[in-house]
Each structure stands twice: as structure tokens, then as C-alpha cells.
C-alpha positions in Angstrom: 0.0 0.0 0.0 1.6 3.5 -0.7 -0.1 7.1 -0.6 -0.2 7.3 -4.7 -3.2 3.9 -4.6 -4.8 5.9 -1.6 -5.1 9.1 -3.2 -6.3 6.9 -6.2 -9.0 4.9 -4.2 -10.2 8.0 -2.8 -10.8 9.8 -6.3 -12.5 6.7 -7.6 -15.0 6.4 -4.3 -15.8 10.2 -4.3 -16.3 10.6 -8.2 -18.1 7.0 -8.3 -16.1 6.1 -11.7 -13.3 5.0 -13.0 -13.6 7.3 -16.1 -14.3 10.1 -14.4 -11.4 9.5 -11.7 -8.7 9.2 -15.0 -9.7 12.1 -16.3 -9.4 14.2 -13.0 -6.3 12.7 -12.4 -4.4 12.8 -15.7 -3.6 9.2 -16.2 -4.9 6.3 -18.3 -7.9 4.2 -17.3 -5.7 1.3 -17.3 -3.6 2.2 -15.1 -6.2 3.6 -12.3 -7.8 0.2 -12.6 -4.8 -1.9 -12.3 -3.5 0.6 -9.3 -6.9 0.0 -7.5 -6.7 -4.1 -8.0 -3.4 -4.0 -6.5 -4.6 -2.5 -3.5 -7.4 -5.0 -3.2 -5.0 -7.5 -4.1 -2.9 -6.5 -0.9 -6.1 -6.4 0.9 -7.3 -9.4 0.4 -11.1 -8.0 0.4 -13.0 -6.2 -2.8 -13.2 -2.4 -2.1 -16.1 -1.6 -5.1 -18.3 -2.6 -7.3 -17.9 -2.4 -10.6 -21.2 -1.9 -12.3 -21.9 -0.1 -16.2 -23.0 2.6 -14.2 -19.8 3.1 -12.7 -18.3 1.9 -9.2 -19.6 2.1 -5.5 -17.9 0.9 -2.2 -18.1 -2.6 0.0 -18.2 -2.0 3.6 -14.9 -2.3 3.2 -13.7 0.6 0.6 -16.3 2.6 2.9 -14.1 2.2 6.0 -10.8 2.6 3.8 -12.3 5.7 2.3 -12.2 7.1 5.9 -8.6 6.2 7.2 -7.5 6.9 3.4 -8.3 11.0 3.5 -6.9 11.3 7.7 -3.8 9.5 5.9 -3.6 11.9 2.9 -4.6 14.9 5.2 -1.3 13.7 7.9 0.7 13.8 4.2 -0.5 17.3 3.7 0.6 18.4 7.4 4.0 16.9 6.8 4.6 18.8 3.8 3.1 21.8 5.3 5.3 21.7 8.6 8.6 21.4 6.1 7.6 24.4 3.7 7.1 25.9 7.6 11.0 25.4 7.7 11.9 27.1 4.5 9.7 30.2 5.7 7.0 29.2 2.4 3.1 28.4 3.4 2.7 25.2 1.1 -0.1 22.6 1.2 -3.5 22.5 0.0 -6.6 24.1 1.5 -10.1 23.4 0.5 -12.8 26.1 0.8 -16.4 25.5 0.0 -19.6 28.7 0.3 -22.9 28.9 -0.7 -23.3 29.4 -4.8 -24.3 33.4 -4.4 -21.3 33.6 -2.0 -18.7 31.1 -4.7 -19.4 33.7 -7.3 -18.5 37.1 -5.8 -15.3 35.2 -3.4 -13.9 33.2 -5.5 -12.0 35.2 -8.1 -10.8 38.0 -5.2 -9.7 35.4 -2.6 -8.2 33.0 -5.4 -5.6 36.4 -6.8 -5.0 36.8 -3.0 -4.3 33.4 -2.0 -1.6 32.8 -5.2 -0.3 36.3 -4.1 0.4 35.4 -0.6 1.5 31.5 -1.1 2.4 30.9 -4.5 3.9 27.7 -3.4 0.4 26.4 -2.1 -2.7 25.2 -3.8 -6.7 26.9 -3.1 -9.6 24.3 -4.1 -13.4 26.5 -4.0 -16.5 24.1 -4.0 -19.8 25.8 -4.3 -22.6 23.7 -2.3 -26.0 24.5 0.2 -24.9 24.8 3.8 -26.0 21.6 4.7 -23.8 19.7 2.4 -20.9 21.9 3.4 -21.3 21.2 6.9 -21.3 17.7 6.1 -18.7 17.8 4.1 -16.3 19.3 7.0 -17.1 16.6 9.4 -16.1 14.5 6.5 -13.2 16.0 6.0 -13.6 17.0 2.5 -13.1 20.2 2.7 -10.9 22.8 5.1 -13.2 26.1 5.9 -16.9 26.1 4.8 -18.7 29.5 4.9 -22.4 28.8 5.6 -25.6 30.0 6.6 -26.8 29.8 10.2 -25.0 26.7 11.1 -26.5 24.3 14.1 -23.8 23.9 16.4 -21.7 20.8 16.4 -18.7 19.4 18.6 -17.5 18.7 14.8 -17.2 22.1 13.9 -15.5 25.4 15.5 -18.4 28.1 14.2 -16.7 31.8 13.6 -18.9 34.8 13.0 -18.4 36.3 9.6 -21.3 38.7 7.8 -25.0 39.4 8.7 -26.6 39.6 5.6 -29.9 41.2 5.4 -33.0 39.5 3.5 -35.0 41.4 1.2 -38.5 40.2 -0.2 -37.5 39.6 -4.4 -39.9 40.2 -7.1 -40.2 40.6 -10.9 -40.4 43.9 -11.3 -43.4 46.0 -12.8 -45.2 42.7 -11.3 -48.5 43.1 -10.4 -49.3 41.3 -6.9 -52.6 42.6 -6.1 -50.8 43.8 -2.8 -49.0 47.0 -1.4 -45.6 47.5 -3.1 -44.3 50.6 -1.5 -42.0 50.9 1.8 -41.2 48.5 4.0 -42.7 44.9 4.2 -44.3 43.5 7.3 -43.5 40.3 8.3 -47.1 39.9 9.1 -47.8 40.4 5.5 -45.6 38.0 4.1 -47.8 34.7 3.6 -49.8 37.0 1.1 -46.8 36.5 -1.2 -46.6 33.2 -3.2 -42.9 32.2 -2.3 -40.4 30.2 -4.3 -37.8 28.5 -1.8 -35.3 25.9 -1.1 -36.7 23.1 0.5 -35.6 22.3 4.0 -33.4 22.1 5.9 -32.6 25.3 3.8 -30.8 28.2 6.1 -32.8 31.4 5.0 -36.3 28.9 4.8 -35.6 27.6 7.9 -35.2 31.7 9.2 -38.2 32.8 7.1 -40.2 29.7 8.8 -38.9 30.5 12.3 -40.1 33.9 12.4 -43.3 33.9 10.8 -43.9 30.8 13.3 -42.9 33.2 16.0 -46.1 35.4 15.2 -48.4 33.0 14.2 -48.2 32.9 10.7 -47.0 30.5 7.8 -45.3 31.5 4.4 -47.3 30.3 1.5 -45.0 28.1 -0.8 -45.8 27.4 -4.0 -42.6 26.1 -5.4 -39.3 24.4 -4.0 -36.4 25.5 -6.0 -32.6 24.4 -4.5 -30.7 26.9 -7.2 -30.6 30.3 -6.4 -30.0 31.3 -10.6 -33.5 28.9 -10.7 -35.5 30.7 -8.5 -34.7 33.7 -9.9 -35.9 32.7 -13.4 -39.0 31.8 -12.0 -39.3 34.7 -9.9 -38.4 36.8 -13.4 -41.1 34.6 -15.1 -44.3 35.6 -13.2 -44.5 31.8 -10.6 -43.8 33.9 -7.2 -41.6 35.9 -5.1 -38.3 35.0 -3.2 -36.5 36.0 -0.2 -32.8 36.1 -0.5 -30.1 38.5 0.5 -29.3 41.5 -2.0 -26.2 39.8 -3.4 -28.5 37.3 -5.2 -29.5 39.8 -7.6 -26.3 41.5 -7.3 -25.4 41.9 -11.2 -28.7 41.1 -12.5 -30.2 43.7 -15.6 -31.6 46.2 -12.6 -35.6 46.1 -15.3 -35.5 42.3 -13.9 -35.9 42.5 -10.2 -37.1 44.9 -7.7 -35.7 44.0 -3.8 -38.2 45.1 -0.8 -36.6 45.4 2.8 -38.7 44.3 6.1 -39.6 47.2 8.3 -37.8 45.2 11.3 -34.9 44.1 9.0 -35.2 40.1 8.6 -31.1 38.4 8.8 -29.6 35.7 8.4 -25.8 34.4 9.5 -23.2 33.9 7.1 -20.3 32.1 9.1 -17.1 30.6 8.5 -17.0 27.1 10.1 -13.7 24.9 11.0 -13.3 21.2 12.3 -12.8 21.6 16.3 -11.4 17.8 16.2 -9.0 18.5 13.9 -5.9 20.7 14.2 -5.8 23.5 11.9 -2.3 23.6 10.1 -0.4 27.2 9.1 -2.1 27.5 5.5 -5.3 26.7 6.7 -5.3 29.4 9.6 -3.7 32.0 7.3 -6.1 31.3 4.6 -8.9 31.8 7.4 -7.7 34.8 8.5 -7.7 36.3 4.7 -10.9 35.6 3.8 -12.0 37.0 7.2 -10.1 40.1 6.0 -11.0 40.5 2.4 -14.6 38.9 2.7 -16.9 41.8 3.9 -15.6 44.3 1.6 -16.0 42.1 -1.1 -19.7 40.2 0.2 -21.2 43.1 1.6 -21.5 46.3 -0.4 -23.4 49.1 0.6 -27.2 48.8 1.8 -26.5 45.0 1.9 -24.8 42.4 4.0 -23.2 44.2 7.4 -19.7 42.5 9.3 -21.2 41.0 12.0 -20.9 41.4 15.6 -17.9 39.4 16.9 -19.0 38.6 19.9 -20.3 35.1 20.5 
């Protein structure tokens, strides 16, 4: 067993293909295969199944999957500790945010990062928070910026932005209802609503506080796509709530953004692994997207740095 057929093994089990593996990896089908057979070979137990659909794992690629990435991630930690020594941050670091965050963060904190460490490598994933939180007790990914997290003994929760929520609608649409100044909450089930599906972050918020007075949004569609809702919402099938940098960008004839007269927030937090010890890239990597974040995610009349207490 070496780290090369781990690293292998692990691309194979998270992409669910062979193919698909290769390709990510840069080397011949073949040679993956023959790779993972040598590995099972040393094994002595199967560690997929191979199907025309592609692979998935026996029990026992499923608890080799697990010892396979704290393996790769001690690798990772060595090298990191050494470039330490040579006065170079180097490594990998994996960050992962909501879609509408991805799209404004990525480009600014990717120029910083090779900037700063040009010997070390910056993966982004874009996902909903509740796959990002999974995927950091997984150990997937690094730092995951989310929405209102639940608190975990998995995860170490830092405050980040507060983003306010604003009530999104086509605009020139007519609702039948008042659409100047601020929204009451109290009016807000006489808006059709297009929303994630739980355990969405900003439906779970909506829900919460119209449960808080008695009152219940009216959903007419569950949408997990923030671009998706907003095509609806454009097209005439209902209203959203998001925060403003959803239609940040957007052609400004396509969507008009009402606030709540008691402004309606949600969290946006950066979340770590508590059982895990952060190494020197990740911590500096924290600390710049803690530092380049708000002024980049929250322009004016939108998103405000949050409060640090906690």
C-alpha cells in the first residue's frame, strides 16, 4: 500500500467512476484500474463494485475511504510543517460557500491566496450549507462559509457577515398587494414564495419567524438553485426571499428588492473542524478571507460585518 493507490482509491470512491477519476487525475484508465486491484490485491477484500454505471464501495472501501483521507490529510501536514521550515506556506486548503457567495469570493480570494502563497494550492466548491457542513465533518473540505449553522462538537463556528434579506420580485409585477416601503413580516404569507426546500438556512429563518407570530409563508414552489428561483421569480411563478447579493449583477428592469420594516437576517459564518488541528495555511487562509470577505460580500445597503461577539 503506498499514498499514490490511496489518493487513487479515494478519487475513484468520491467521483463514483473510473472514467471520471482518470480524467481528474491525468492518467490512463488502465492504469487507475490496475492501481486499485493492486490495492485490493494487498487487501485481500474487494473495495467496489464495478457496475456499467460506474463503481460504489463494499463495507470495506467505505471504512478505507475514511482512514484513506486522515492519511492523505497527515501527508498534507508533513509537507506543510517542512515548507514551515523554508519560511513558504505550502499545502492545499479546500474552501467551500454557498453558490451566491462562490461567485462574488472566488476570483478576489483566489488572486490573493496565489499572491500570498504561491507555493500552495486553493480548491473553491460551491454547495447549500447543509452539504458543506457535512462535508467538514467528513473531511472533505478545510473552511466552509455557511448560513446559520447548528452547532456541532464537529465544527469550531466563527462569525463572519449578517446579511440582510429582502423580499424579491419581478419587477413591474402586479401582486394585487402593497408594493411601496417597507414589508411586514405579518404580511408575508400574502406573497406566493419560491424557496429551497428544508433544511434550507434562510427557509428555515423565514419559517422560524413567521412561526414566532403566528403565521405560515405560502409556498408554492421548492427550488434548490438560487439562478433557478430567480428565473421563476423573473417569469411571473412567485416571489423569493434572499439577500441582495443574489441579484447583485442582475439587468436592474428584472428584479425589484423590498426590505422588512424590522430588518429580517440571516448568518453567514465561517466554520472549521474543532477535532481536527488547523495547520499554518489553513489558519492564514482563514484569517484572509476573514479580512478580504466583507468588503468584497457586503457592499453598501446590503450584507453588514457581523458582531464578533459570540
Amino acid at each position: 500500500m503506498n499514498i499514490k493507490q490511496l489518493d487513487y482509491f479515494l478519487h475513484v470512491a468520491e467521483l463514483g467512476s473510473f472514467t471520471k477519476a482518470a480524467a481528474l487525475l491525468s492518467i490512463a484508465q488502465p492504469a487507475l484500474s490496475r492501481q486499485i486491484r493492486l490495492l485490493e490485491i494487498e487487501l485481500k477484500q474487494n473495495l467496489l463494485y464495478r457496475n456499467g454505471r460506474g463503481v460504489s464501495m463494499t463495507d470495506a472501501g467505505k471504512r478505507l475511504v475514511e482512514h484513506a483521507r486522515g492519511i492523505l490529510q497527515q501527508v498534507d501536514r508533513a509537507r506543510d510543517e517542512l515548507g514551515r521550515t523554508m519560511g513558504t506556506p505550502v499545502g492545499r486548503v479546500t474552501v467551500a460557500a454557498p453558490p451566491s457567495v462562490e461567485r462574488f469570493l472566488t476570483v478576489p480570494l483566489v488572486k490573493s491566496f496565489r499572491a500570498q502563497f504561491p507555493a500552495a494550492n486553493l480548491a473553491m466548491i460551491g454547495g447549500l450549507s447543509f452539504y458543506i457542513a457535512e462535508w467538514l465533518a467528513t473531511g472533505r473540505i478545510d473552511i466552509g462559509i455557511i448560513y446559520n449553522p447548528v452547532p456541532s462538537p464537529a465544527m469550531e463556528i466563527i462569525p463572519f457577515l449578517e446579511e440582510e434579506l429582502f423580499l424579491i420580485s419581478p419587477r413591474h409585477a402586479a401582486t394585487g398587494v402593497a408594493t411601496d416601503g417597507p414589508l411586514r413580516l405579518k404580511d408575508l404569507p400574502r406573497y406566493p414564495l419560491i424557496i429551497p426546500s428544508r433544511p434550507n438556512a434562510i427557509r428555515m429563518r423565514v419559517e422560524t419567524q413567521l412561526a414566532n407570530i403566528g403565521a405560515r409563508a405560502e409556498v408554492v414552489l421548492e427550488i434548490d438553485g438560487v439562478p433557478a428561483i430567480l428565473d421563476l421569480v423573473q417569469e411571473g411563478y412567485g416571489h423569493a426571499v434572499l439577500p441582495m447579493n443574489a441579484i447583485r449583477g442582475q439587468p436592474p428592469e428584472r428584479f425589484s428588492a423590498r426590505a422588512f420594516n424590522k430588518p429580517l437576517t440571516t448568518h453567514l459564518t465561517l466554520v472549521i473542524p474543532a477535532q481536527r488541528p488547523a495547520t499554518p495555511l489553513m489558519q492564514q487562509t482563514l484569517e484572509l478571507i476573514r479580512t478580504i470577505g466583507p468588503g468584497i460580500l457586503a457592499p453598501p445597503s446590503s450584507p453588514r460585518p457581523a458582531r464578533k461577539e459570540r
